[in-house]
C-alpha positions as CSV (number, residue, x, y, z in Angstrom):
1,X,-2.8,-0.6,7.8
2,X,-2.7,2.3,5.1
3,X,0.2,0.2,3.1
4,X,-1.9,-3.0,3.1
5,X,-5.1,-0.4,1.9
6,X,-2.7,0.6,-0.6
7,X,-1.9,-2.9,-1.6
8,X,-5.5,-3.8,-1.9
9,X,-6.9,-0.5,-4.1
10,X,-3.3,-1.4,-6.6
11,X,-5.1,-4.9,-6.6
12,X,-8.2,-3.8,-7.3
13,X,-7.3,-1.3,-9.8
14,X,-5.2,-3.6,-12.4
15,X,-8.5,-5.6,-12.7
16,X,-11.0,-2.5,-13.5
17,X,-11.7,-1.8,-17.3
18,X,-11.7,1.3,-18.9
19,X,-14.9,2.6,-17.8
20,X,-15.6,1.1,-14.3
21,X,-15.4,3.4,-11.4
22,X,-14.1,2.7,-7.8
23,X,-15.1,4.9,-5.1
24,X,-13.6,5.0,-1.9
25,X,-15.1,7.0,1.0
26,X,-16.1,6.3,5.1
27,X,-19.6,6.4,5.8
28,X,-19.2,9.1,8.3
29,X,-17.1,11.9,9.4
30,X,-15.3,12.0,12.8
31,X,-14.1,14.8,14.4
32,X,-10.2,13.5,15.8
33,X,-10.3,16.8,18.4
34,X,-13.9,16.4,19.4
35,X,-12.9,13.9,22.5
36,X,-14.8,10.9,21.4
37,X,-15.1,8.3,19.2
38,X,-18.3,8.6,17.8
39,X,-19.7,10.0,14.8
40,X,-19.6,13.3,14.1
41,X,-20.8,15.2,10.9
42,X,-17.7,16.1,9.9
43,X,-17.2,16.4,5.9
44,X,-16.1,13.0,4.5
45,X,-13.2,12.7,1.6
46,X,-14.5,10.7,-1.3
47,X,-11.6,9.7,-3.8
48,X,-13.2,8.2,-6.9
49,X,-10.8,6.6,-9.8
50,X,-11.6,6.3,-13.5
51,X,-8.8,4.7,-16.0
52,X,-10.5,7.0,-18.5
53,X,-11.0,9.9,-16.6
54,X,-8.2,13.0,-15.8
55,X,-8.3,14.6,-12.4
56,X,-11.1,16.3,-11.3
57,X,-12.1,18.0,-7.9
58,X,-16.0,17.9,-7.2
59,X,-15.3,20.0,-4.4
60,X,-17.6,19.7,-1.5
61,X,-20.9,17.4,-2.0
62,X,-24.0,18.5,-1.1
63,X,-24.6,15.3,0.7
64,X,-23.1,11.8,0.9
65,X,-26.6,10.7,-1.1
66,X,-25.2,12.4,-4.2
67,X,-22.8,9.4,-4.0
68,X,-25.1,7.1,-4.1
69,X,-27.9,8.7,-6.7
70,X,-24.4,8.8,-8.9
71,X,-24.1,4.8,-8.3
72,X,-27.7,4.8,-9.5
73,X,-26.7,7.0,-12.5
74,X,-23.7,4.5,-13.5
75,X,-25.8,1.4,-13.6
76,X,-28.9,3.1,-15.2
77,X,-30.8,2.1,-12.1
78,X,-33.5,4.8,-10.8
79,X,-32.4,7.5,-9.1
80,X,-32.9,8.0,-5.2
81,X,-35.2,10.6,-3.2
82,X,-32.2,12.0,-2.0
83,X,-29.2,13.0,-4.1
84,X,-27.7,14.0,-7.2
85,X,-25.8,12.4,-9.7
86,X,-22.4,14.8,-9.3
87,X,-19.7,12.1,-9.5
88,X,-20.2,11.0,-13.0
């Protein structure tokens, strides 16, 4: 499953233009030793790719809003009550 998530990202990647921005993250955290399968609030790993931008760690968000009012930021929409723009 990771190779054909691989596969797909490389896809999706040699149609983005200079200044578009994928972001890939889960929508939850989950705890693999907590003994069940549901969600936990476990930190999340958000990789975000740039063509024009070098590596950078954000370290940890405040909260998985900040990804979203940073969405908001990119397209000029409004910004969220919750949130802040940290990604761009």
């Amino acid at each position: 499953m990771l190779e054909r998530a691989d596969n797909g990202l490389q896809r999706v990647i040699a149609e983005m233009f200079g200044n578009d921005m994928l972001v890939v993250m889960a929508d939850h955290g989950n705890d693999p030793f907590i003994g069940h399968a549901k969600h936990t609030r476990e930190f999340v790993p958000v990789l975000v790719y740039q063509k024009s931008r070098e590596g950078v760690v954000f370290g940890t968000l405040e909260t998985l809003a900040d990804v979203g009012a940073s969405a908001a930021a990119f397209f000029g929409a409004d910004l969220p009550q919750f949130g802040s723009p940290t990604l761009l």
